[in-house]
ChimeraX commands (.cxc) that place a marker at each C-alpha (Angstrom):
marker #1 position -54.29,-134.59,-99.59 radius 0.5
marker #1 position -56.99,-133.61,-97.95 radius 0.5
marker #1 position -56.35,-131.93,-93.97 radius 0.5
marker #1 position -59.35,-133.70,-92.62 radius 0.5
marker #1 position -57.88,-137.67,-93.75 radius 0.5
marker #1 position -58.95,-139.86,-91.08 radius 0.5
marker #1 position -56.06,-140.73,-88.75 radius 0.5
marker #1 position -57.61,-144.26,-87.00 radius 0.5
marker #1 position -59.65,-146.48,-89.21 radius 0.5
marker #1 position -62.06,-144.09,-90.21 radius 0.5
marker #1 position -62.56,-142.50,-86.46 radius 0.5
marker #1 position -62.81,-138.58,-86.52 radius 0.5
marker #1 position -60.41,-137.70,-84.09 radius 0.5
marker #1 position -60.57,-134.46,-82.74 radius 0.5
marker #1 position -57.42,-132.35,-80.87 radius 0.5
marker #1 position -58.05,-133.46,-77.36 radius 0.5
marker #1 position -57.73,-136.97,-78.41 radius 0.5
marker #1 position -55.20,-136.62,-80.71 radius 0.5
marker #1 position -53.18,-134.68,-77.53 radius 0.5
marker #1 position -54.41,-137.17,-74.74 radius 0.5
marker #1 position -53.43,-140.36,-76.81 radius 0.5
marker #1 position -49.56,-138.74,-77.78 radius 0.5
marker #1 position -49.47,-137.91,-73.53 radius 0.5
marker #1 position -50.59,-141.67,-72.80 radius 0.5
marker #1 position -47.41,-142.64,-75.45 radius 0.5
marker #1 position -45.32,-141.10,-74.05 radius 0.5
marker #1 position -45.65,-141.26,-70.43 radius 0.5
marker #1 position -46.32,-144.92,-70.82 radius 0.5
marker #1 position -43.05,-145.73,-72.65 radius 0.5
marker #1 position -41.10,-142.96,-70.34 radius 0.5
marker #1 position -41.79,-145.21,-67.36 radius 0.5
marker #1 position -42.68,-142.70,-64.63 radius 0.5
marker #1 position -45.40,-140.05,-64.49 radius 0.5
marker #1 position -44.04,-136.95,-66.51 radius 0.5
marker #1 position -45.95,-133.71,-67.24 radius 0.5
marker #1 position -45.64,-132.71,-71.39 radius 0.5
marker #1 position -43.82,-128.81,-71.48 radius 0.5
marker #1 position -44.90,-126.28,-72.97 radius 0.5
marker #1 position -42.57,-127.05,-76.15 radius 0.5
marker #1 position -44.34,-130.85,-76.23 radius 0.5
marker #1 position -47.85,-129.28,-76.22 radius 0.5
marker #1 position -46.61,-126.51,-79.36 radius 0.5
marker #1 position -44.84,-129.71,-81.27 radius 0.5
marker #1 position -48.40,-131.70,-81.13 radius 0.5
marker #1 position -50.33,-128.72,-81.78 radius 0.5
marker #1 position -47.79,-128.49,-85.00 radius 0.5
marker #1 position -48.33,-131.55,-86.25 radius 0.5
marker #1 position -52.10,-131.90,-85.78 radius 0.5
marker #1 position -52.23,-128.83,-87.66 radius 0.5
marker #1 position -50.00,-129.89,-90.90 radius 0.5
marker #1 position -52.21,-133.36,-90.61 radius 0.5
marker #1 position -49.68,-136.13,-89.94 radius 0.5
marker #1 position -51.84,-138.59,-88.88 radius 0.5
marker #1 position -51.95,-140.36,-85.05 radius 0.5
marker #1 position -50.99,-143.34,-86.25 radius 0.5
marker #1 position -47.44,-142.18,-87.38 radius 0.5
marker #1 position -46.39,-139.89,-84.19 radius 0.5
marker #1 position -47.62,-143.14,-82.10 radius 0.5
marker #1 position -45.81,-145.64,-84.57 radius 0.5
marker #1 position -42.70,-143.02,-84.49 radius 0.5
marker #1 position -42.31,-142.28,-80.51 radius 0.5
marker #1 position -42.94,-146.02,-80.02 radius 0.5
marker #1 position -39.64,-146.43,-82.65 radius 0.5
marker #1 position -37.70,-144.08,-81.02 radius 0.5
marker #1 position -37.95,-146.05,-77.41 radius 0.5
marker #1 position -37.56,-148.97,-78.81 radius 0.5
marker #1 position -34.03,-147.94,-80.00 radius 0.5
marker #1 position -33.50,-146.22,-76.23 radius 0.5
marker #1 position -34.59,-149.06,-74.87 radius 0.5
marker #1 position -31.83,-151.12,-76.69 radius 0.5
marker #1 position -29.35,-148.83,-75.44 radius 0.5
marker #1 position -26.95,-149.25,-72.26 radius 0.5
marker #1 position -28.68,-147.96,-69.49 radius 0.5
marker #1 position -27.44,-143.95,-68.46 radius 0.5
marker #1 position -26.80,-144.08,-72.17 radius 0.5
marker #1 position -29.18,-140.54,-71.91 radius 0.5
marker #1 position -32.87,-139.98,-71.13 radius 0.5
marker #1 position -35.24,-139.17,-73.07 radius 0.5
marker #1 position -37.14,-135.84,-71.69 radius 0.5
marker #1 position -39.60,-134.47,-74.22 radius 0.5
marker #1 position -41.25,-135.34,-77.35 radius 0.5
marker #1 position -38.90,-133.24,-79.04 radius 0.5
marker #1 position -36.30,-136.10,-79.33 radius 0.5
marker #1 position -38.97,-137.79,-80.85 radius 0.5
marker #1 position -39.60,-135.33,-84.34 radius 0.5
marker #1 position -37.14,-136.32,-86.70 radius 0.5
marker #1 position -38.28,-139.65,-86.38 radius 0.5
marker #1 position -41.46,-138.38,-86.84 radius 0.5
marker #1 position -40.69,-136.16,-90.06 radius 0.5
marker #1 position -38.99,-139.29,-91.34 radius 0.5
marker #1 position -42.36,-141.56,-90.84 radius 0.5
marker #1 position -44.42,-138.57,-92.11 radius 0.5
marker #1 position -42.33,-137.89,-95.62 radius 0.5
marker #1 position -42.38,-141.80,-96.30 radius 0.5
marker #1 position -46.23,-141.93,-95.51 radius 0.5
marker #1 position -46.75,-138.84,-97.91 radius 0.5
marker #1 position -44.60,-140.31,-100.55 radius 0.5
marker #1 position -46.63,-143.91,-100.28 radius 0.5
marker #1 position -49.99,-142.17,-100.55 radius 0.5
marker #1 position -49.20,-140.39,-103.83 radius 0.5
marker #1 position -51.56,-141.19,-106.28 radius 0.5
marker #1 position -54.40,-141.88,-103.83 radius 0.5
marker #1 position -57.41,-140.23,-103.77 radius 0.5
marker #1 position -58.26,-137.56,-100.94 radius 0.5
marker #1 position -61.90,-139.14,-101.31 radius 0.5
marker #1 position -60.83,-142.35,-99.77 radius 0.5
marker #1 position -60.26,-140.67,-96.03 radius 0.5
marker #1 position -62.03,-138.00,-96.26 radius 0.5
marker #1 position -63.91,-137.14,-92.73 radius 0.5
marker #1 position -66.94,-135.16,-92.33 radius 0.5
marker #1 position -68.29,-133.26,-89.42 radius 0.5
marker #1 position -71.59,-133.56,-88.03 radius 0.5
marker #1 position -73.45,-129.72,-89.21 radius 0.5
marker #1 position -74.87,-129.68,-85.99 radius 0.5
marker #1 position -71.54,-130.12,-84.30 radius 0.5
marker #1 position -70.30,-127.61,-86.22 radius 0.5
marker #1 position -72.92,-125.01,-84.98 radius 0.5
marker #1 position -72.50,-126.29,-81.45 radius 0.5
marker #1 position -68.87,-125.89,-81.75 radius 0.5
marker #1 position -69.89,-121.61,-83.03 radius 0.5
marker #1 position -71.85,-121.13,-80.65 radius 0.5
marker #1 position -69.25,-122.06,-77.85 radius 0.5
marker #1 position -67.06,-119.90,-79.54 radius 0.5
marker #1 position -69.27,-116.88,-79.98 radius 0.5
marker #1 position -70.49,-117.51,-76.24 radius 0.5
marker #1 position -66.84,-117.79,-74.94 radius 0.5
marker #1 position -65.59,-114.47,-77.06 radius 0.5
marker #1 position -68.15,-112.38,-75.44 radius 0.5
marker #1 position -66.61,-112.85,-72.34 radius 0.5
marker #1 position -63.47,-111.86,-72.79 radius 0.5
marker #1 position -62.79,-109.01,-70.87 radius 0.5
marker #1 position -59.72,-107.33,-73.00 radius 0.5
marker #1 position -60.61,-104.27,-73.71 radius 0.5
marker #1 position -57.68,-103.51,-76.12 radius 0.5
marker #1 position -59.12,-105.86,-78.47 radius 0.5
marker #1 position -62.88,-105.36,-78.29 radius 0.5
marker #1 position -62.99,-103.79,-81.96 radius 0.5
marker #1 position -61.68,-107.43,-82.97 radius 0.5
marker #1 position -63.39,-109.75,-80.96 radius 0.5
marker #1 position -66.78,-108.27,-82.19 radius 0.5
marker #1 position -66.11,-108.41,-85.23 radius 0.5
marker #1 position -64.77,-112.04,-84.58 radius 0.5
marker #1 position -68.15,-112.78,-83.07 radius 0.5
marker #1 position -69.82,-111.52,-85.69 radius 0.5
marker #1 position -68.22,-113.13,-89.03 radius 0.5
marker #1 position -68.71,-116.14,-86.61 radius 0.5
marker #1 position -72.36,-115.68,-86.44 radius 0.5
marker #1 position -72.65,-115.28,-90.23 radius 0.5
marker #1 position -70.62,-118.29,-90.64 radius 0.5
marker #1 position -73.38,-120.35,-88.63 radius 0.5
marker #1 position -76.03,-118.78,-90.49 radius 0.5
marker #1 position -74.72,-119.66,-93.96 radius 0.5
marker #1 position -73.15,-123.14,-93.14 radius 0.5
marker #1 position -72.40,-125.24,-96.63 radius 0.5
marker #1 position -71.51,-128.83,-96.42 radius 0.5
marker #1 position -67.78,-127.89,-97.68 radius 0.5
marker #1 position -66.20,-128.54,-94.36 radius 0.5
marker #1 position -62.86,-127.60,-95.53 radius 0.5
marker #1 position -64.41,-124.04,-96.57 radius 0.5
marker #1 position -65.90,-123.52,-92.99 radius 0.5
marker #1 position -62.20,-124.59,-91.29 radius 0.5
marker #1 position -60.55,-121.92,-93.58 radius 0.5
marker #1 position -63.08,-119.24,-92.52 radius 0.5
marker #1 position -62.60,-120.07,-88.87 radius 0.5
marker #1 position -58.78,-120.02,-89.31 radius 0.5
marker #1 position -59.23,-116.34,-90.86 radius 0.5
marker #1 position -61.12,-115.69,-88.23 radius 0.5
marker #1 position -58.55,-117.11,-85.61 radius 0.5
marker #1 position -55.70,-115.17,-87.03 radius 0.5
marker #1 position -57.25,-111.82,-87.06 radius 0.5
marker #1 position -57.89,-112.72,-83.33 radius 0.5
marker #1 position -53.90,-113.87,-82.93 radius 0.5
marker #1 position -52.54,-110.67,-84.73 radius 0.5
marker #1 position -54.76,-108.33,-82.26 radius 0.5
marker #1 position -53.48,-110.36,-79.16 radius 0.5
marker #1 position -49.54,-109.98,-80.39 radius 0.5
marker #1 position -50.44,-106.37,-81.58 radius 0.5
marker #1 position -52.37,-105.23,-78.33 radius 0.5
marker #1 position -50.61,-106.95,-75.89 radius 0.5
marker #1 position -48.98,-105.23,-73.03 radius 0.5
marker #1 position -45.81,-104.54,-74.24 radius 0.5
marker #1 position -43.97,-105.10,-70.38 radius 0.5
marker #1 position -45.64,-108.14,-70.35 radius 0.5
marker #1 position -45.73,-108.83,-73.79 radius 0.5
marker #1 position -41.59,-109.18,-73.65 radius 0.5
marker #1 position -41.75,-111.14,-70.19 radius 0.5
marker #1 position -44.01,-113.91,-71.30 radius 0.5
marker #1 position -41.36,-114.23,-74.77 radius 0.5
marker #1 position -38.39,-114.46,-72.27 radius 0.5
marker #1 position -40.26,-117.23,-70.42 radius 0.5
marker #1 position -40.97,-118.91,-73.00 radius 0.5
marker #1 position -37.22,-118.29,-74.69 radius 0.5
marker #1 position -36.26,-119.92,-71.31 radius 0.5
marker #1 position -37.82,-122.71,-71.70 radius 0.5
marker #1 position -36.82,-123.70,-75.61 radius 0.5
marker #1 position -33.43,-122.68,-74.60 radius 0.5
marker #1 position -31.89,-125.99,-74.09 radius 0.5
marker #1 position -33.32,-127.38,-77.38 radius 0.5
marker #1 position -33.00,-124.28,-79.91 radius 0.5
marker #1 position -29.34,-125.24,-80.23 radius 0.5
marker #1 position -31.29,-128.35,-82.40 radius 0.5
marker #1 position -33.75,-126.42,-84.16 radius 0.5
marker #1 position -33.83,-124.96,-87.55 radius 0.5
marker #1 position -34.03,-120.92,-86.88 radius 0.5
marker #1 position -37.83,-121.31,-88.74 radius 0.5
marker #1 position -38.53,-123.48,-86.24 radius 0.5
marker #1 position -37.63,-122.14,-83.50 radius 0.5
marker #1 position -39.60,-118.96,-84.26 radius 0.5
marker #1 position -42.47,-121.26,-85.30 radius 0.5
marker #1 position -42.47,-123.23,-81.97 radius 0.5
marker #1 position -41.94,-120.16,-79.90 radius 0.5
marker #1 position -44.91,-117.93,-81.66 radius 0.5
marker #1 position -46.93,-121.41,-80.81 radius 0.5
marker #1 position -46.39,-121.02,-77.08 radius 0.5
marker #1 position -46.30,-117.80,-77.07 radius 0.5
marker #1 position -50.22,-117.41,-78.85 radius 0.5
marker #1 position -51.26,-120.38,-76.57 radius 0.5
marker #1 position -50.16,-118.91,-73.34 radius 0.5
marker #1 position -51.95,-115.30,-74.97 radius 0.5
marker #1 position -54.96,-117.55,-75.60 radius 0.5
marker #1 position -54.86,-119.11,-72.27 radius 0.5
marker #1 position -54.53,-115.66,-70.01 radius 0.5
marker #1 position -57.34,-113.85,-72.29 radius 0.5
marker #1 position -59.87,-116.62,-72.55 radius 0.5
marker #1 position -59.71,-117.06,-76.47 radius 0.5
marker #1 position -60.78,-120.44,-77.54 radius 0.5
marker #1 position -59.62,-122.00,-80.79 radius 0.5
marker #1 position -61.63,-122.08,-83.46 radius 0.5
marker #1 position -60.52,-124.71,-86.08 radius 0.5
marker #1 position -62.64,-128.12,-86.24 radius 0.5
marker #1 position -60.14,-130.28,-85.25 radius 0.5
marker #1 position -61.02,-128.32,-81.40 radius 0.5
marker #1 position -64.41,-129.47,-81.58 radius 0.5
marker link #1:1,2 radius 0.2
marker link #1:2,3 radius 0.2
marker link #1:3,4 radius 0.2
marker link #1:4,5 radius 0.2
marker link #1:5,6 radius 0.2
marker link #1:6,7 radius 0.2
marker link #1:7,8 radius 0.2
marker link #1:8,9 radius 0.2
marker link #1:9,10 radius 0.2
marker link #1:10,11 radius 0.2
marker link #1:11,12 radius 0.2
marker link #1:12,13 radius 0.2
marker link #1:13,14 radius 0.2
marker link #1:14,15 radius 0.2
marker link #1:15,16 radius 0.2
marker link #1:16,17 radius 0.2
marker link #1:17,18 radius 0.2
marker link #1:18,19 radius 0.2
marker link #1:19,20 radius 0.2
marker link #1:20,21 radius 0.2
marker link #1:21,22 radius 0.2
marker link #1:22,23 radius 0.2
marker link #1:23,24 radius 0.2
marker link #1:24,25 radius 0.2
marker link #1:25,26 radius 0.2
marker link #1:26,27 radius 0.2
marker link #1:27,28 radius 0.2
marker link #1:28,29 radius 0.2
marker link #1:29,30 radius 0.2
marker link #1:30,31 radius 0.2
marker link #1:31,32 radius 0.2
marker link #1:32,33 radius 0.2
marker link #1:33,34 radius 0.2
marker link #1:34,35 radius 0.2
marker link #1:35,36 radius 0.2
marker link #1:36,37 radius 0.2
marker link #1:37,38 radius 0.2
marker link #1:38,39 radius 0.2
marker link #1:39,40 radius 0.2
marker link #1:40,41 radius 0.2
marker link #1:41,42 radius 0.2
marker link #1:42,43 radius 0.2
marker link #1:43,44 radius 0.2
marker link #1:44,45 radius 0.2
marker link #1:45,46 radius 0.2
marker link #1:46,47 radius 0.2
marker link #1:47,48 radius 0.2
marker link #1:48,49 radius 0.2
marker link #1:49,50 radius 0.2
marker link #1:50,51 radius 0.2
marker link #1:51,52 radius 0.2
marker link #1:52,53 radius 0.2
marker link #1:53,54 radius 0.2
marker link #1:54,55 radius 0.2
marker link #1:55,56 radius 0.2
marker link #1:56,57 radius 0.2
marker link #1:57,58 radius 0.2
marker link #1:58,59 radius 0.2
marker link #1:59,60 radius 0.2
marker link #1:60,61 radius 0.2
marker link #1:61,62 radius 0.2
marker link #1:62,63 radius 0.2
marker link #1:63,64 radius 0.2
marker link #1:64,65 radius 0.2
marker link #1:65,66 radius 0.2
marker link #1:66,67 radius 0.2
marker link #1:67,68 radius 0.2
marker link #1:68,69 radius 0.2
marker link #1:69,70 radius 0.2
marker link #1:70,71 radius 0.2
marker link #1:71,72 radius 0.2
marker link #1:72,73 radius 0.2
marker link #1:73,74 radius 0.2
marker link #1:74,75 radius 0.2
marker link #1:75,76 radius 0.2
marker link #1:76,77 radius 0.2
marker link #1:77,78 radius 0.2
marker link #1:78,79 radius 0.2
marker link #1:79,80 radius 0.2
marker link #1:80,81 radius 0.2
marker link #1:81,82 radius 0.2
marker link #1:82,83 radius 0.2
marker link #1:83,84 radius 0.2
marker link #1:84,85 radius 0.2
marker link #1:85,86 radius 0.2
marker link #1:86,87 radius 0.2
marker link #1:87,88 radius 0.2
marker link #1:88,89 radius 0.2
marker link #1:89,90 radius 0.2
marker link #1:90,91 radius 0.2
marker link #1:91,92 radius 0.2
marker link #1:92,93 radius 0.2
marker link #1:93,94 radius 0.2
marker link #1:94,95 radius 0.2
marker link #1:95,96 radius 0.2
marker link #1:96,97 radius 0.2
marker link #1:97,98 radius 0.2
marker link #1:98,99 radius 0.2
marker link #1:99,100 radius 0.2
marker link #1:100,101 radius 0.2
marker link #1:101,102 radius 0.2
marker link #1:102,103 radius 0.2
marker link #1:103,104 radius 0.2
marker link #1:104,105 radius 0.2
marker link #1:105,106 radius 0.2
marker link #1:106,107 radius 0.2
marker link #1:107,108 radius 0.2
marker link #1:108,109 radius 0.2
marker link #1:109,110 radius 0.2
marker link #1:110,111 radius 0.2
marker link #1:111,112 radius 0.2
marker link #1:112,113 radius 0.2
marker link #1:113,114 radius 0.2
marker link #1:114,115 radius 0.2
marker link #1:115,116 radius 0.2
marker link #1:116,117 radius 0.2
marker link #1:117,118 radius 0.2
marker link #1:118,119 radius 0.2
marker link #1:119,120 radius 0.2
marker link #1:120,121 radius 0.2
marker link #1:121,122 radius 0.2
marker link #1:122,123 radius 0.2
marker link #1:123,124 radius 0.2
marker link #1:124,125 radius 0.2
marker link #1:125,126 radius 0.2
marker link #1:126,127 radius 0.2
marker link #1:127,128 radius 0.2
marker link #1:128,129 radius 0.2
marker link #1:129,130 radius 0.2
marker link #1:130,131 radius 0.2
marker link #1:131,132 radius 0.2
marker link #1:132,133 radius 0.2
marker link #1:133,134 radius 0.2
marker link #1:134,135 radius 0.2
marker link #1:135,136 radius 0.2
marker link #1:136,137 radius 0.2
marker link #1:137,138 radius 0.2
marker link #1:138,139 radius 0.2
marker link #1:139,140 radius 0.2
marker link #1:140,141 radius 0.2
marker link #1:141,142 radius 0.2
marker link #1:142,143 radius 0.2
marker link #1:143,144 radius 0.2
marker link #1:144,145 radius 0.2
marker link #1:145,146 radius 0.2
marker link #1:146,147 radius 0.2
marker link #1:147,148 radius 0.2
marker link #1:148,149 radius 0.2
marker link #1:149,150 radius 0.2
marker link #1:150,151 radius 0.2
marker link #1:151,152 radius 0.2
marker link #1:152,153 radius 0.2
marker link #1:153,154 radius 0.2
marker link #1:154,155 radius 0.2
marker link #1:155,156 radius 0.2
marker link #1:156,157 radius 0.2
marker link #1:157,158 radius 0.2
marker link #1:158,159 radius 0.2
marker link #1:159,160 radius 0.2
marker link #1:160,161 radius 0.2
marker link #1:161,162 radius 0.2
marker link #1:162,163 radius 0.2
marker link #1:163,164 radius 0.2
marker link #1:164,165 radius 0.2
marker link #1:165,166 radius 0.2
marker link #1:166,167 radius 0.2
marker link #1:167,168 radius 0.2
marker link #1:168,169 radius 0.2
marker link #1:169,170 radius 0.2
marker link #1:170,171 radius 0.2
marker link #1:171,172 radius 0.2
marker link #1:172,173 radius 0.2
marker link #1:173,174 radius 0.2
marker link #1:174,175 radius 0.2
marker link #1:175,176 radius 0.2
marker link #1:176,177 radius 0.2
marker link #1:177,178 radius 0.2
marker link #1:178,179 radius 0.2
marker link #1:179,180 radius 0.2
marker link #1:180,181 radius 0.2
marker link #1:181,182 radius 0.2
marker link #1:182,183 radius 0.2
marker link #1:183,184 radius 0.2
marker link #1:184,185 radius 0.2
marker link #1:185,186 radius 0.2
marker link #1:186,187 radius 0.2
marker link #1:187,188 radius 0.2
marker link #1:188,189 radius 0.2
marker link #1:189,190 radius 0.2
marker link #1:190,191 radius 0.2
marker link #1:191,192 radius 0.2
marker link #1:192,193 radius 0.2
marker link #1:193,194 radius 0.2
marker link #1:194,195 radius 0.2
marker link #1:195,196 radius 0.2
marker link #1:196,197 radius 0.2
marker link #1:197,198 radius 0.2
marker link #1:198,199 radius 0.2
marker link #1:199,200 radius 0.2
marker link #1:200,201 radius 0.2
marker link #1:201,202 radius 0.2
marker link #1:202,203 radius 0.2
marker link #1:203,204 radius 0.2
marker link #1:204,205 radius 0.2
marker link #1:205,206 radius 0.2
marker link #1:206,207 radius 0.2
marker link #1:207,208 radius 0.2
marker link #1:208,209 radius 0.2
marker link #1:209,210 radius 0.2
marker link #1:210,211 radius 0.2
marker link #1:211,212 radius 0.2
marker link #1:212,213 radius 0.2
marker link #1:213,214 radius 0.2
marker link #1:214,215 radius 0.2
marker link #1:215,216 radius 0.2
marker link #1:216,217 radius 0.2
marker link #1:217,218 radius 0.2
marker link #1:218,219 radius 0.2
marker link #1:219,220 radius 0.2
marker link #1:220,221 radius 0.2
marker link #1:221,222 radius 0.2
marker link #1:222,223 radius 0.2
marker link #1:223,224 radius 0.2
marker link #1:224,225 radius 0.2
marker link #1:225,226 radius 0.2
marker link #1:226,227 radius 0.2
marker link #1:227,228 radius 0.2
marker link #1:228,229 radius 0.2
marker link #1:229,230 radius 0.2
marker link #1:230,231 radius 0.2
marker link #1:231,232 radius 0.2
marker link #1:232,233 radius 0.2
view
């Protein structure tokens, strides 16, 4: 299956919608105004990035508070999204399962080549001003296999995602490999801190999954490193 299957009717939807419209969920069937964590921001940015579609985290959190809701009040509260995955999994694997056979041509979404150069240039413009000197060597030559990229765009959309992913990765592996190291190890027992009361629930891949996540968004965040992939457009 193709990553860039349409999640709603045919709409393109890109990450801030796809983030914004799991928030609304949530908060909405949480019944009071509740920030997401840091660990409810890596588990969307997981799934938008393995492709289960909207439609089945919405369809899956709604499940799961319909069950809560059926419960005896005090019963427990539900805190973050991550009470919400296996339900989630579950909804994705039988969605898989009923599309096999189908063709990826039936979803498939396209992106707008002028978006996409839009979208590079933001990029290049953003990189070269970030002021890390550690990683200079890498974010030039980040700006410049960007630059190519927009020179030479195809209409394989899937191709240019896969080059800005390289691209994205090189730029991750610099930030974990530069990093200071102090601070390097005092942002990881933050972050430690805060998955803490869920890892006891988590798979050990997963837990090392989620906290790399928050760990290369909070990296991303201090240095000024935007993501690359389409779906950020």
């Amino acid at each position: 299956m193709s990553r860039f299957a349409s999640v709603s009717a045919g709409r393109k939807m890109n990450y801030y919608n796809y983030f914004t419209e799991i928030e609304d969920t949530f908060v909405r069937r949480r019944g009071k105004h509740l920030f997401l964590s840091p660990l409810d921001w890596a588990l969307i940015d997981g799934w938008k990035e393995r492709g289960i579609p909207l439609h089945i985290v919405i369809r899956a959190v709604e499940g799961v508070f319909d069950v809560f809701d059926r419960q005896p009040a005090g019963t427990r509260t539900i805190k973050s999204l991550f009470y919400c995955r296996e339900e989630i999994e579950s909804q994705y694997l039988e969605w898989l399962n009923s599309r096999v056979g189908a063709t990826d041509g039936e979803e498939t979404t396209q992106f707008p080549r002028d978006q996409i150069k839009q979208h590079i240039d933001d990029a290049v413009n953003k990189l070269r001003n970030v002021e890390q000197p550690a990683i200079a060597e890498d974010l030039s030559r980040a700006v410049a296999r960007l630059e190519e990229l927009r020179s030479n765009l195809t209409g394989n959309t899937e191709s240019i995602d896969g080059t800005l992913g390289d691209i994205e990765k090189v730029l991750d592996r610099a930030l974990l490999t530069n990093w200071d190291k102090p601070a390097l190890k005092r942002i990881e027992k933050e972050i430690a801190s805060e998955l803490r009361p869920y890892k006891t629930e988590m798979e050990p891949d997963t837990y090392r999954n989620t906290l790399e996540l928050m760990l290369l968004k909070r990296l991303r965040e201090d240095a000024g490193i935007p993501r690359l992939g389409l779906f950020y457009i």
